[in-house]
ZAVO-388021 format. One record per residue (C-alpha): residue in three letters; x, y, z. Coordinates in nm, 4 decimals, m for minus. Example, Ala and Ser with C-alpha at 12.3 -4.5 7.8 and 13.67 -1.06 7.14 Angstrom:
! ZAVO-388021
 residuo     east    north       up
     ALA   1.2300  m0.4500   0.7800
     SER   1.3670  m0.1060   0.7140
END
This chain:
! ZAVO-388021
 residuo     east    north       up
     UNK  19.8505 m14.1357   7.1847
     UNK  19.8129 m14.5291   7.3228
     UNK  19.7382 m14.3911   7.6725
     UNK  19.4126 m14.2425   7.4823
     UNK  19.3326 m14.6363   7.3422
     UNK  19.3460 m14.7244   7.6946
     UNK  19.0230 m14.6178   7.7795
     UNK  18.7998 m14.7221   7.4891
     UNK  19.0083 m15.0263   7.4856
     UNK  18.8614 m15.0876   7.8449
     UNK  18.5345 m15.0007   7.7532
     UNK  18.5203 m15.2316   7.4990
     UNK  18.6348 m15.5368   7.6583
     UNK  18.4819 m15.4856   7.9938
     UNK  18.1126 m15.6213   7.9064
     UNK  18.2510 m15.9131   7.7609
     UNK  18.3528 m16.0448   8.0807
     UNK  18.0469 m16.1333   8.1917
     UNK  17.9509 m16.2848   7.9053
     UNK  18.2893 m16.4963   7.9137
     UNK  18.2046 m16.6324   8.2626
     UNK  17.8212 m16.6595   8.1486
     UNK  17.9285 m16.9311   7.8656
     UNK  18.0375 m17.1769   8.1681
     UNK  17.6534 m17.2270   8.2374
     UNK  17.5471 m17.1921   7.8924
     UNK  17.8041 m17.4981   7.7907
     UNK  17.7230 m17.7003   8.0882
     UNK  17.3239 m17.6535   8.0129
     UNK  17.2992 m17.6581   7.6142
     UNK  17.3022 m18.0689   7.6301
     UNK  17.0574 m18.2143   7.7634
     UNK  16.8611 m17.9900   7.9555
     UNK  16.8104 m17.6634   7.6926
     UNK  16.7880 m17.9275   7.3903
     UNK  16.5292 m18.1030   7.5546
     UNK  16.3164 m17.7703   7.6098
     UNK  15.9991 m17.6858   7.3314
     UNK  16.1740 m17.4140   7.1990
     UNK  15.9525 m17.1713   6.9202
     UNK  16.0935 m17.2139   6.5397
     UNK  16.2294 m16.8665   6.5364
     UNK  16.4911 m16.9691   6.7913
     UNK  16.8488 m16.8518   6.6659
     UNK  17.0848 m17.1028   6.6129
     UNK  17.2709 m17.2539   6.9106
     UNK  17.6170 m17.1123   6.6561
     UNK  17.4431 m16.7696   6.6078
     UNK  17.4500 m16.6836   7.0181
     UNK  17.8302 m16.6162   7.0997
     UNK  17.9177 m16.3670   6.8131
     UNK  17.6021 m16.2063   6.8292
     UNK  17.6699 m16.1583   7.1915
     UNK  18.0559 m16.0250   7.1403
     UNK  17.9462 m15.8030   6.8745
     UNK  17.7263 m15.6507   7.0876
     UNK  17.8556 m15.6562   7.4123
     UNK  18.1687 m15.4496   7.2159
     UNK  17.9269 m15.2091   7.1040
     UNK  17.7624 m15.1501   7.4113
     UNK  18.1080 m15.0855   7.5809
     UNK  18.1964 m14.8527   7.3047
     UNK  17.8694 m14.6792   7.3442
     UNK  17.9364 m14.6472   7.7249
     UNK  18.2843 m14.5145   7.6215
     UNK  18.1337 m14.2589   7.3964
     UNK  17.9144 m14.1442   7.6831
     UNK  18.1858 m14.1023   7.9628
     UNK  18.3972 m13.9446   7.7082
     UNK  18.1225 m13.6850   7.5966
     UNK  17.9476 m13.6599   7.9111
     UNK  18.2388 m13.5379   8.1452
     UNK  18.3597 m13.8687   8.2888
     UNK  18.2297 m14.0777   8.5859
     UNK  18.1211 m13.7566   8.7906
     UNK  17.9239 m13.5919   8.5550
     UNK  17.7683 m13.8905   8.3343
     UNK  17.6832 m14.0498   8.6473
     UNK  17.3493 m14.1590   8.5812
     UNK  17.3696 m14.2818   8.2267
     UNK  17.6994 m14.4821   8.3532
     UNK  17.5075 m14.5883   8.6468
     UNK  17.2104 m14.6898   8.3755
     UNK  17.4849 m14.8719   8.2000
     UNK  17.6417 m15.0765   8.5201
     UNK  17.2668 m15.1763   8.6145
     UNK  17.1987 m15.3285   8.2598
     UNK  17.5416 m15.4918   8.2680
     UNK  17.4563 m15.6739   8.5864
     UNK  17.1036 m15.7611   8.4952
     UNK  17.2401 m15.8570   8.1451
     UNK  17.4865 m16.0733   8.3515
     UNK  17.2594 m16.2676   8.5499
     UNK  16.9923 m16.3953   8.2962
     UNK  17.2472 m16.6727   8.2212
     UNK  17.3102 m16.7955   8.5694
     UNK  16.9184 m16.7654   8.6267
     UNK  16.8560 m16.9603   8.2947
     UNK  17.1067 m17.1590   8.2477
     UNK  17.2799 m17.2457   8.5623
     UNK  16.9398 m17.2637   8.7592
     UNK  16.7229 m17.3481   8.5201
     UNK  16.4892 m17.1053   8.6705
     UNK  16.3001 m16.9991   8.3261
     UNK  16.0151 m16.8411   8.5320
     UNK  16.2545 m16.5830   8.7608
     UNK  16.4810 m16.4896   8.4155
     UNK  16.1867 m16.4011   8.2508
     UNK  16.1185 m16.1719   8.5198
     UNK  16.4557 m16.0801   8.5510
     UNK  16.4848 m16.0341   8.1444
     UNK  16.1861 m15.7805   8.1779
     UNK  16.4127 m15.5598   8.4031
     UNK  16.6439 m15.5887   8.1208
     UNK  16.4739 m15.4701   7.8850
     UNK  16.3575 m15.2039   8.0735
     UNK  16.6704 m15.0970   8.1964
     UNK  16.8030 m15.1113   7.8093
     UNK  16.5780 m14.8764   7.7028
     UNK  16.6426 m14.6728   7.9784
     UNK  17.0031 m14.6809   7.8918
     UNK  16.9281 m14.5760   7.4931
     UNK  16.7569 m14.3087   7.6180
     UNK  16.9597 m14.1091   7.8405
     UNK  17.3086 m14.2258   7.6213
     UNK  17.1187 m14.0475   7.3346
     UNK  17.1177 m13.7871   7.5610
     UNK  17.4501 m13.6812   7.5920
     UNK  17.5987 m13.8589   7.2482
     UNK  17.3563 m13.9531   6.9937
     UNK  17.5540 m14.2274   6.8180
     UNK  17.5872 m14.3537   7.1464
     UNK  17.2113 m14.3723   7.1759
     UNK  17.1715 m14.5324   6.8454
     UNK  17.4359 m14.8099   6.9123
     UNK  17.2053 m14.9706   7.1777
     UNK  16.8960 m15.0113   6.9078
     UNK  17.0797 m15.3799   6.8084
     UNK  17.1038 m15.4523   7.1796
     UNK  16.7141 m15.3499   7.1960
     UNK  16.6286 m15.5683   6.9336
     UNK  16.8080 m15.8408   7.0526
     UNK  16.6949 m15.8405   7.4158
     UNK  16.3345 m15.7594   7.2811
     UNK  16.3817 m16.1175   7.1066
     UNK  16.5366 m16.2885   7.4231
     UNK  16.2358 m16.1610   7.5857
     UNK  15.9616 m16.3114   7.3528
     UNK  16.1777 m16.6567   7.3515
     UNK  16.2348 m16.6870   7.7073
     UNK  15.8339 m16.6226   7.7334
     UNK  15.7589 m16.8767   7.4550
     UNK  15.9886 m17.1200   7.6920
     UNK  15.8542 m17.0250   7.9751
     UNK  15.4932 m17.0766   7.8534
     UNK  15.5564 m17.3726   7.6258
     UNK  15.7347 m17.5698   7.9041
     UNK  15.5336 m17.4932   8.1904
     UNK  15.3928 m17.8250   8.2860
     UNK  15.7389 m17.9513   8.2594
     UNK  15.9217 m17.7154   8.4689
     UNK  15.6179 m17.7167   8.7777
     UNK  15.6495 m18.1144   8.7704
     UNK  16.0416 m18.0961   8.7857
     UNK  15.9856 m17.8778   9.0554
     UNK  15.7672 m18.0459   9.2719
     UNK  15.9834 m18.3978   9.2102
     UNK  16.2679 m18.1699   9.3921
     UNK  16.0338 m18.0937   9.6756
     UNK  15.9828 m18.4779   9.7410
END
């Protein structure tokens, strides 16, 4: 029986590594430079980021779980799974691009592969376990509203960011 929690267990925790090593930019950027951005009033919470994150990083993994389970294992649910690692590594680098860069203009690029790829993912998990599909709707919303905020950053801070820029040039 435990060797069977071994792999959902794995599942589970795996996508929470990135977001683990992601928090080292997000702490070293959140004062000053992220406070000092125009940021829209709909902004979550600073507090409301991390769990929200966890909760759904664990339910992606579970979701992933679901599909290698159902779908025949690595071999056969290769492209879903192969969906899955892409989003993970795009998911993965918005912070670094964001946060540890400070590159607002190439994450919201990078974000809109995201949320392609996210979709993507919903799509063919539904595919081979329904439930599994479903579980990436709160990752879909929540990306969808990453999206629209890093735009409103990108947008509102614009004339900020090009003169930083160009003071780095000099």
């Amino acid at each position: 029986m435990r060797a069977k929690c071994w792999p959902v267990a794995v599942a589970v925790i795996h996508p929470n590594i990135g977001g683990w090593a992601g928090s080292y930019f997000t702490k070293k950027s959140i004062k000053p430079w992220y406070e000092s951005l125009k940021r829209p009033s709909w902004t979550p919470p600073n507090w409301a980021f991390a769990p929200i994150w966890t909760t759904l990083y664990c339910t992606m993994g579970y979701s992933s779980y679901l599909v290698w389970r159902d779908g025949g294992g690595f071999r056969e649910a290769i492209v879903p799974l192969s969906i899955y690692g892409t989003n993970l590594i795009l998911n993965w680098s918005w912070t670094p691009l964001f946060f540890g860069l400070h590159k607002i203009k190439w994450a919201l690029y990078e974000i809109a592969l995201l949320w392609g790829s996210t979709v993507a993912m919903g799509v063919v998990f539904y595919n081979v376990n329904p439930l599994a599909g479903c579980l990436t709707v709160p990752y879909l919303a929540w990306t969808t509203l990453a999206t629209a905020l890093n735009y409103v950053i990108y947008r509102d801070n614009k004339p900020s960011i090009e003169v930083a820029a160009d003071e780095k040039k000099e």
